[in-house]
C-alpha positions as CSV (number, residue, x, y, z in Angstrom):
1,X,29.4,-61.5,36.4
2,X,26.3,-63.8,36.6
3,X,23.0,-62.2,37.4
4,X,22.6,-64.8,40.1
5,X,25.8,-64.2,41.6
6,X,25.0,-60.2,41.3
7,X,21.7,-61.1,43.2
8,X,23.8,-62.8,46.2
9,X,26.5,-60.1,46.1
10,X,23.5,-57.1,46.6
11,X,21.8,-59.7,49.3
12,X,25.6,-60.3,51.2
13,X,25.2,-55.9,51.1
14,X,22.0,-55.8,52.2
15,X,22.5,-58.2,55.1
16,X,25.7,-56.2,56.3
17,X,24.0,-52.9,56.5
18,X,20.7,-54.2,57.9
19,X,19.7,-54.0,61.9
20,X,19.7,-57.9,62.2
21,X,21.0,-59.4,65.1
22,X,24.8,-60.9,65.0
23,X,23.3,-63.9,65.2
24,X,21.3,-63.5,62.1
25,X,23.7,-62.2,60.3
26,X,26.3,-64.5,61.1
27,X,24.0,-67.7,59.5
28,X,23.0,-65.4,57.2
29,X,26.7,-64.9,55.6
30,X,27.1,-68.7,56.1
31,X,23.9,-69.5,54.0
32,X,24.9,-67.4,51.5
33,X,28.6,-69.6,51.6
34,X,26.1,-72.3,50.3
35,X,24.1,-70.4,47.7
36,X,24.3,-71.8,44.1
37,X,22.3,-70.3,40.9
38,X,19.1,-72.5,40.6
39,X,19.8,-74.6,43.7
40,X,18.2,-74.8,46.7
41,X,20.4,-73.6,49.9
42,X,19.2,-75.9,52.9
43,X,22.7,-77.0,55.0
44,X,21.2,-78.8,58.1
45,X,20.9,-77.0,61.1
46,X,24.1,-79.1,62.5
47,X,26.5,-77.7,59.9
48,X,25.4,-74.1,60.4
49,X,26.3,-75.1,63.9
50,X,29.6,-76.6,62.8
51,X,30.2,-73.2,60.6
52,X,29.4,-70.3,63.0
53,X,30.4,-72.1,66.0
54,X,27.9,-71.0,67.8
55,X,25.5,-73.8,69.3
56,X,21.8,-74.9,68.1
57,X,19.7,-72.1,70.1
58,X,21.4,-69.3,68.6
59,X,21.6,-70.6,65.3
60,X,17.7,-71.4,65.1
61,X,17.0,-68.1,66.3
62,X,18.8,-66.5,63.6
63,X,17.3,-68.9,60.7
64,X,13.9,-67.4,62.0
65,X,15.0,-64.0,62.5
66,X,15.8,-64.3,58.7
67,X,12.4,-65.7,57.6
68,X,10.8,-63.0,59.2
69,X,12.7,-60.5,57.3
């Protein structure tokens, strides 16, 4: 296996077992849906909307709670 796709494998892991909100979590496992090795990740807000379906608010407030962990 990749090292790249070990590194999003043991991030998927860390996010499960983490105290992040649902919210966060939920984008979080969507983002990671996205991740390719030495490519930025950066789906527009819209079609993290269209993925979870959840709606803008709670989406944004899981992006942040992400930065800030």
């Amino acid at each position: 296996m990749r090292s790249g796709m070990c590194n999003i494998l043991s991030w998927r892991d860390h996010l499960m077992e983490s105290n992040l909100s649902y919210k966060a979590k939920l984008v979080g496992f969507t983002l990671s849906q996205y991740y390719r090795e030495n490519h930025a990740t950066y789906p527009a807000i819209r079609t993290l909307v269209q993925n979870t379906s959840l709606t803008i608010n709670p989406v944004q407030e899981g992006v942040k709670e992400l930065e800030k962990n």
